[in-house]
C-alpha positions as CSV (number, residue, x, y, z in Angstrom):
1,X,21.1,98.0,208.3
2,X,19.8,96.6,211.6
3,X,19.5,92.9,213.3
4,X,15.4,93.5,213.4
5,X,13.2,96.1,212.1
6,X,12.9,98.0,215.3
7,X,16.8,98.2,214.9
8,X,16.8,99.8,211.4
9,X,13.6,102.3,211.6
10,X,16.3,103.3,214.8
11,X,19.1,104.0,212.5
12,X,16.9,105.5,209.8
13,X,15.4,108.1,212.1
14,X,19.1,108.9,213.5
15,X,20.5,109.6,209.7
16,X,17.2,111.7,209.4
17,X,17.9,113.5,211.9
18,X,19.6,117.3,211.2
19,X,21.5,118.0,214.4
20,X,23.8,115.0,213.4
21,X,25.8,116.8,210.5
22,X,27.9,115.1,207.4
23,X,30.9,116.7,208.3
24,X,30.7,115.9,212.1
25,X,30.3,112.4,210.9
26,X,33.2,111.9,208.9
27,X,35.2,114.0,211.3
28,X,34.2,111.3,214.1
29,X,34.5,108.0,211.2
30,X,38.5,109.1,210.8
31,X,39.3,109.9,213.9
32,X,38.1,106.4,214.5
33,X,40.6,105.0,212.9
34,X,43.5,106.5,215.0
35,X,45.8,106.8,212.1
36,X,48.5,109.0,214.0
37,X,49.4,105.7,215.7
38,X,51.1,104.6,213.2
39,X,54.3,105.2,211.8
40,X,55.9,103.5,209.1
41,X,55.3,104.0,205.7
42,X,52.1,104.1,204.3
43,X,50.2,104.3,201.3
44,X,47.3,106.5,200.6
45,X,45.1,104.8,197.4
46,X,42.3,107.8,196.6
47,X,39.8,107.5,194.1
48,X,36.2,108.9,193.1
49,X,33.0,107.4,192.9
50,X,29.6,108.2,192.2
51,X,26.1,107.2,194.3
52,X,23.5,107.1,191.7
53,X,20.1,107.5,193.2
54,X,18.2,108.3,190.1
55,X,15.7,105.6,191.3
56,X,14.8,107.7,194.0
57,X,13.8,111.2,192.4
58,X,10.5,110.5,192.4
59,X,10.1,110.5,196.9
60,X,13.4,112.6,197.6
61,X,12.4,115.3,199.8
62,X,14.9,117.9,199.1
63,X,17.5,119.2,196.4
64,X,20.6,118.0,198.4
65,X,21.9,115.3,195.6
66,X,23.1,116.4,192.6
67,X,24.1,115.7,189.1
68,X,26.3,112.4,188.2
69,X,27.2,110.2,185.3
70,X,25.7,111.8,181.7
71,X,24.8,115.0,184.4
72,X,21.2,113.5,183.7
73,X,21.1,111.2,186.8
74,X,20.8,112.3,190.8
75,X,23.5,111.7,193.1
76,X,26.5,112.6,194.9
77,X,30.0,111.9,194.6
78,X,32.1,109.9,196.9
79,X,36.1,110.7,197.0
80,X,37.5,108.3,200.1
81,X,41.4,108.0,200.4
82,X,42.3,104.2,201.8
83,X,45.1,103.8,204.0
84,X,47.4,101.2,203.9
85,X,50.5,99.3,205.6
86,X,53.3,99.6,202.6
87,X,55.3,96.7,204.5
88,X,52.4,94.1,205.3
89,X,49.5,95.6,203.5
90,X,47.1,95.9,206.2
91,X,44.1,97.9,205.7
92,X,43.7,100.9,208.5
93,X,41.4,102.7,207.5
94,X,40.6,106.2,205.4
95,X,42.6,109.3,206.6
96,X,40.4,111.6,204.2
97,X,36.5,111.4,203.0
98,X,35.2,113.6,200.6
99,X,31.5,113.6,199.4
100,X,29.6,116.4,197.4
101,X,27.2,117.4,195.0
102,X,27.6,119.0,191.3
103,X,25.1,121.6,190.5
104,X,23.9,122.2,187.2
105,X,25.2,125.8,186.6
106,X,28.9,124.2,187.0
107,X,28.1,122.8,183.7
108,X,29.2,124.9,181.1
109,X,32.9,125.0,181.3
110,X,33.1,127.7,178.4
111,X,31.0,130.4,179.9
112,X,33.0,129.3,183.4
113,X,36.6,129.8,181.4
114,X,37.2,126.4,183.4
115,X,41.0,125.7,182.1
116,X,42.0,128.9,183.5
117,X,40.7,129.0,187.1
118,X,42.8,128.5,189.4
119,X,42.9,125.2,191.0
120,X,41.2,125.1,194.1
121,X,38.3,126.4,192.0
122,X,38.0,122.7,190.4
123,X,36.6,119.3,191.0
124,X,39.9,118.1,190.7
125,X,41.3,120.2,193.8
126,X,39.9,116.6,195.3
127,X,43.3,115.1,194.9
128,X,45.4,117.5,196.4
129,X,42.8,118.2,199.6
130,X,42.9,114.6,199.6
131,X,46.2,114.4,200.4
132,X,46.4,117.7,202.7
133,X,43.9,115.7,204.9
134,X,45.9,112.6,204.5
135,X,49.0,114.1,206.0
136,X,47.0,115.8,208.8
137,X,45.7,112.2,210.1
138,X,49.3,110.2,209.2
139,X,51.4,113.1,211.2
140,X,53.4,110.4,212.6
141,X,53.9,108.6,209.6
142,X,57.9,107.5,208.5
143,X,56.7,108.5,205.0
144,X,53.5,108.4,202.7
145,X,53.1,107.4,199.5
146,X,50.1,108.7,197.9
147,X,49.0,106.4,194.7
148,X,45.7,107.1,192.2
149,X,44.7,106.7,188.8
150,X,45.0,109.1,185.2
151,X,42.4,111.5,186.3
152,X,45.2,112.6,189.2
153,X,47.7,113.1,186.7
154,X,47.8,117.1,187.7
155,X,50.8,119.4,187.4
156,X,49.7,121.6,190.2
157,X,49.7,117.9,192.5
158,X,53.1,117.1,191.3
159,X,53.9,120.6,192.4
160,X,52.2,121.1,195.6
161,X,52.2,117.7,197.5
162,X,55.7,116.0,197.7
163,X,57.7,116.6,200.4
164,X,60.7,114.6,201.9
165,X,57.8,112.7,204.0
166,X,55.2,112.9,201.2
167,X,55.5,111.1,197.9
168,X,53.7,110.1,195.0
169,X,52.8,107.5,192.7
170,X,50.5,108.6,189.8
171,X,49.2,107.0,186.7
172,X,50.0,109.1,183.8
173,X,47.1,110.6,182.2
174,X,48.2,112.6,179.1
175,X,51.8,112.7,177.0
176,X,53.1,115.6,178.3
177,X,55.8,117.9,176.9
178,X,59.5,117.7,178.2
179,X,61.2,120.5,179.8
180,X,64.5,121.4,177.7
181,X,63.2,118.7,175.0
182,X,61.3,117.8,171.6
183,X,60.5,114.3,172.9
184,X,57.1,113.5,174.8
185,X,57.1,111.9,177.7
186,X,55.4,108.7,176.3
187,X,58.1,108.7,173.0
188,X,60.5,109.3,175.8
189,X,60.0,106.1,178.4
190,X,59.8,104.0,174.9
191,X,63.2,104.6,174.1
192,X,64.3,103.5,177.5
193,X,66.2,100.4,177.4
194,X,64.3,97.6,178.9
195,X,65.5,97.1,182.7
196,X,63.7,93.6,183.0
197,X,60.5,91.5,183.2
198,X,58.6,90.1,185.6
199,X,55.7,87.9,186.6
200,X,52.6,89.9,188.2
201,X,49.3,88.3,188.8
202,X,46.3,90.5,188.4
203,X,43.2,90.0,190.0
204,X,40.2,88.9,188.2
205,X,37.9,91.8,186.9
206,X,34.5,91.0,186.9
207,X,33.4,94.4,185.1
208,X,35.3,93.4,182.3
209,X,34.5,89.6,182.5
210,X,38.6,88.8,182.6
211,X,39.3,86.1,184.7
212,X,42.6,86.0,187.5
213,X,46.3,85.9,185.1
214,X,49.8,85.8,185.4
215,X,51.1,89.0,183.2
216,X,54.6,88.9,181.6
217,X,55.8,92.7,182.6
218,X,58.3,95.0,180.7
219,X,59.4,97.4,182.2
220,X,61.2,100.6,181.7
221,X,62.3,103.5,183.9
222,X,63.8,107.0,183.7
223,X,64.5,110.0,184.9
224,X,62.1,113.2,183.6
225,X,61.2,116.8,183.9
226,X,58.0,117.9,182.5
227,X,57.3,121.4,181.6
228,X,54.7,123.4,182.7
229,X,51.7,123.6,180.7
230,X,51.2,127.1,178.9
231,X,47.9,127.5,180.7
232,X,49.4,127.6,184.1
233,X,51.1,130.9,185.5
234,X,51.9,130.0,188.6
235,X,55.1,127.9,189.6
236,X,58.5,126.0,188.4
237,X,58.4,125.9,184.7
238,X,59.1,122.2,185.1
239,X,58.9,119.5,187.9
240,X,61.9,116.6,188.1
241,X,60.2,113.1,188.2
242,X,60.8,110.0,187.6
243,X,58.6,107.7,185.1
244,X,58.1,103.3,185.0
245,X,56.1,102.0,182.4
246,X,55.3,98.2,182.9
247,X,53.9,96.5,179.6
248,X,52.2,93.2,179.1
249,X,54.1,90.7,177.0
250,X,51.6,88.1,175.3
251,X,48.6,89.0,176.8
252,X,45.7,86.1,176.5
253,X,43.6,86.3,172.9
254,X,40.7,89.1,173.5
255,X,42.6,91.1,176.4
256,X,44.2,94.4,176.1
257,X,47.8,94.6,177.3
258,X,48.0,96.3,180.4
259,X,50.4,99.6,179.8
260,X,50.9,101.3,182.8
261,X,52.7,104.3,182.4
262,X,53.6,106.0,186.2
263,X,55.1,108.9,187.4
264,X,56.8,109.6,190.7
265,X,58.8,111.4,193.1
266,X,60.1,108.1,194.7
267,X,63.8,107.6,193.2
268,X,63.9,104.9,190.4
269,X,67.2,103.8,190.0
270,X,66.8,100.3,189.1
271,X,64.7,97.2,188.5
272,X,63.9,96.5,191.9
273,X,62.8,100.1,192.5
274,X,60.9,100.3,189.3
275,X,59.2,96.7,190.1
276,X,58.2,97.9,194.4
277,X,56.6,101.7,191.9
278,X,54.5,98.5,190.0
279,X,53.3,96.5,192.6
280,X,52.6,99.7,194.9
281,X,50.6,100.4,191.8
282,X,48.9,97.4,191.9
283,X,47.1,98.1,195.3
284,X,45.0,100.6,194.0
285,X,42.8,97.9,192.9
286,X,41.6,97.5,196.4
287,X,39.7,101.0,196.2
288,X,37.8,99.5,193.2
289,X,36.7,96.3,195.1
290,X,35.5,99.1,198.0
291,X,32.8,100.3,195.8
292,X,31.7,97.3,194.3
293,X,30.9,96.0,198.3
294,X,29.4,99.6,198.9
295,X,27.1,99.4,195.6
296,X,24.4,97.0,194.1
297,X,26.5,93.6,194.8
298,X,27.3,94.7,198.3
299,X,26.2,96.5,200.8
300,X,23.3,98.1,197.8
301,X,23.9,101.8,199.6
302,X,21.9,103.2,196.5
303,X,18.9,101.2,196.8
304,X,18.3,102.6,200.5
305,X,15.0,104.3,200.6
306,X,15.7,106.9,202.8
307,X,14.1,110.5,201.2
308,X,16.9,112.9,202.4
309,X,20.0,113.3,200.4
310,X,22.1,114.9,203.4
311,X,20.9,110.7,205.0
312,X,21.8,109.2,202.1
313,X,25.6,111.1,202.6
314,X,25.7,110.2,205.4
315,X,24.5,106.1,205.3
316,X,27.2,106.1,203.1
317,X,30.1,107.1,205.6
318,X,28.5,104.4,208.1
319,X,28.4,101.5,205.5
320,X,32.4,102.2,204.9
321,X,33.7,100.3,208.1
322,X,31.6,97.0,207.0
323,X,33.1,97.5,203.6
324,X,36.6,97.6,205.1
325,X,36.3,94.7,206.8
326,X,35.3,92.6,204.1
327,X,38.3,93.8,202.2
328,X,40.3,93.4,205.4
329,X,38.9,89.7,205.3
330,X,39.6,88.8,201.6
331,X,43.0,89.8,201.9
332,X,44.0,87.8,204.6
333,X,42.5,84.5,203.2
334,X,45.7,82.9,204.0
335,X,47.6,85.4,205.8
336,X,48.8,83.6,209.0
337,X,50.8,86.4,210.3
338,X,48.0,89.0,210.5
339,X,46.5,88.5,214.1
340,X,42.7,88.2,214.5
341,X,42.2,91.0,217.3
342,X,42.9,93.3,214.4
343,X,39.3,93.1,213.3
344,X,37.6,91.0,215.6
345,X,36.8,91.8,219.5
346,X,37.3,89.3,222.4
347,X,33.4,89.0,222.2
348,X,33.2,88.2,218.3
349,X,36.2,85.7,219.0
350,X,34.4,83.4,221.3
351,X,31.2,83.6,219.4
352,X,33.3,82.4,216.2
353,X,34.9,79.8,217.7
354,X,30.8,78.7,218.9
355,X,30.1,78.9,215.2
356,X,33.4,77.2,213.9
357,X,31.2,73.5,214.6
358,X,28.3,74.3,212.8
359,X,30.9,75.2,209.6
360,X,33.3,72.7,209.8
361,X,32.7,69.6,207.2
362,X,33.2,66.0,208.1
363,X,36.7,65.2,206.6
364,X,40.1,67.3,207.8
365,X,39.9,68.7,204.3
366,X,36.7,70.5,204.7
367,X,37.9,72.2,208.3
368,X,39.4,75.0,209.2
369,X,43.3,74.5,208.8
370,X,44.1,77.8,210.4
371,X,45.1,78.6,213.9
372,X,42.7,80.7,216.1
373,X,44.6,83.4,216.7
374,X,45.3,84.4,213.7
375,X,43.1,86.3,211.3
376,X,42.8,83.7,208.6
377,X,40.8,81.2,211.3
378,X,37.9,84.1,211.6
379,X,37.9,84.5,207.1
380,X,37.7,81.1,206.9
381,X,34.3,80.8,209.5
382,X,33.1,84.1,207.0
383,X,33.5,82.8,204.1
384,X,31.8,79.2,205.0
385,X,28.9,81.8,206.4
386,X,28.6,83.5,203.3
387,X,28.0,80.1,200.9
388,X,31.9,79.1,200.7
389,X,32.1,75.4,200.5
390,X,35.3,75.3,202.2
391,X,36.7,72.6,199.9
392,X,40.8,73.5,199.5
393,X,40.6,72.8,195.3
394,X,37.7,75.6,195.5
395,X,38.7,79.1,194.5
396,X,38.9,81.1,197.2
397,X,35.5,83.0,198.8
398,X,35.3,86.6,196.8
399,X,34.3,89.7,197.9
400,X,30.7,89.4,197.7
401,X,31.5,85.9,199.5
402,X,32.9,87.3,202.0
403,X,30.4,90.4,202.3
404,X,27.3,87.6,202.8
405,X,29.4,85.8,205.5
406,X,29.7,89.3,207.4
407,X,26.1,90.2,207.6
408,X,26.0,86.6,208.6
409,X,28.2,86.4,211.5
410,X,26.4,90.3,212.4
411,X,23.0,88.8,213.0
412,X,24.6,85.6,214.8
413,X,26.6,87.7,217.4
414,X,23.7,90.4,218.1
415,X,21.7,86.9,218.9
416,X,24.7,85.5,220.5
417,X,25.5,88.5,222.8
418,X,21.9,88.5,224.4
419,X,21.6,84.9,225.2
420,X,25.5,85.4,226.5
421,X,24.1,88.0,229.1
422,X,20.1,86.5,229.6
423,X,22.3,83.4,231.0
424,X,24.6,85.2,233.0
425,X,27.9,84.0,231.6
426,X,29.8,86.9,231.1
């Protein structure tokens, strides 16, 4: 995590130490951000992870990590919410961080009467603090549109959260039963006359070994209400949404058609509307590609060999800002309209433009075709760092890519920045 040794014993021994607090840190990680800043609309993607550190059982000092995956392994859970520009889809930062442990007496659901606590008594209050902490950070917001996968699909969300200011975008997790109908929800949208179709590309998906396509997309819309489930005793016996479901046409031998089925409190009145739900939709792949660079392919968080659970936590909030700017990076390999000062100091500027030579190849193909000032120029220098070729009929430099060319460029400018001041050119 540091340029030298020296540097990283440094770092470990400040995690280790119990003055600095988890919660203080992710208090001070948001408010680095300075989300209140801005105000248009913005998207909130949320998701959960978990940090496996079964590996280290064996030299873990304390019983601060819990229980994750089959509830056989050692870990913690990692719930960050990623903000995001609806208009240009800039990355700026997380508005809420959530990270804790599961204990083994949480376990048996039966002897726990689980389905009938109330909900602030469940893992799954993580979506809705999630978003309470969201609109605390984005006061100044125009509006916030909070997106997230099946496991969000909540009635007590849909009926807390929205307000004029706050909406949401939610993958439908379950069929769910009509208010003042026999139909289901999914027997419902079916019926719906198709509205239109669409080309969307989706990313590749390296977990699932499915290379980058162009999807034909259905897609269908309506208005819905869906009851309450009997479980529940509080609140409106139904809540007024409105549902999209976006199916694959053709999909290449071997792939499953993608089905999304999505439910929101944005108005869906036509194709347009229902396409903007889709691609909003779409986004929420970005979250994925922030744990991949935090875990074994990245940034390896979970192969640290710190001994202290509570350091572990907290190495994790501190290795989020590198992962955001790789993501930040592989999203604007070609954006020339996002300027480079939004990730990059003055200092880091002139320090890539002393590298940009020692990248460049010989032919005008093999240089860097952007403009300096724009962010493009700086991913370009990264990605040549990180083993791109630079070549133009290359695919473009990927995550991981990009993630080598940062701790590249890290280790160049700490170099950089003390022969800039031993020769007294600042």
């Amino acid at each position: 995590m540091g340029a030298n040794k020296a540097q990283t014993k440094s770092f470990y021994r400040f995690l280790n130490n119990q003055a600095v607090g988890l919660n203080e840190v992710i208090k001070n990680h948001i408010a680095d951000y300075q989300l209140d800043q801005h105000k248009g609309h913005l998207l909130c993607i949320n998701d959960t992870s978990e940090m496996n550190f079964t590996s280290h059982q064996g030299r873990l000092k304390n019983d601060t990590l819990g229980l994750v995956g089959n509830n056989k392994d050692t870990g913690f859970f990692l719930h960050p919410t990623l903000v995001m520009d609806a208009e240009t889809d800039q990355f700026l930062g997380f508005s809420s961080l959530q990270i804790w442990t599961r204990s083994p007496h949480k376990l048996d659901k039966n002897a726990r009467k689980y389905p009938t606590l109330p909900i602030t008594e469940k893992e799954s209050f993580k979506w809705i603090k999630a978003m309470t902490d969201s609109s605390e950070q984005l006061a100044n917001a125009r509006m916030i549109t909070v997106i997230a996968d099946r496991e969000s699909d909540l009635y007590e969300e849909f009926q807390r959260i929205p307000t004029p200011k706050t909406q949401l975008l939610i993958r439908s997790g379950q069929n769910r039963k009509l208010y003042g109908s026999d139909k289901m929800l999914y027997q419902t949208l079916e019926g719906q006359p198709i509205a239109g179709s669409y080309e969307l590309i989706i990313p590749a998906d390296v977990s699932r070994k499915q290379a980058k396509r162009i999807a034909v997309m259905c897609v269908k819309f309506c208005a819905v209400a869906l009851k309450k489930p009997a479980l529940l005793k509080e609140g409106k016996d139904f809540v007024s949404l409105y549902a999209v479901q976006a199916q694959e046409l053709h999909p290449p031998a071997g792939v499953v058609p993608i089905c999304w089925r999505l439910l929101t409190t944005h108005e869906v009145h036509d194709l347009d509307q229902a396409r903007q739900m889709v691609n909003f939709y779409k986004l929420r792949w970005w979250i994925e590609q922030l744990f991949r660079v935090l875990k074994s392919q990245g940034l390896n968080v979970e192969g640290s060999e710190l001994e202290d659970g509570e350091s572990l936590k907290k190495l994790c909030v501190y290795a989020l800002p590198t992962a955001l700017k790789v993501m930040q990076l592989v999203a604007s390999r070609s954006d020339v309209n996002t300027p480079i000062q939004t990730v990059f100091s003055a200092d880091e500027q002139v320090c890539l433009a002393a590298v940009l030579p020692t990248v460049n190849g010989c032919s005008d193909k093999s240089k860097n075709p952007h403009s300096p000032e724009h962010l493009a120029w700086a991913t370009w220098i990264i990605a040549r760092l990180g083993g791109w070729d630079g070549q133009p009929s290359q695919r473009p430099a990927g995550m991981i890519t990009m993630y080598r060319g940062v701790l590249r460029f890290n280790s160049l400018f700490e170099g950089w920045m003390l022969l800039y001041k031993d020769v007294g050119t600042r």
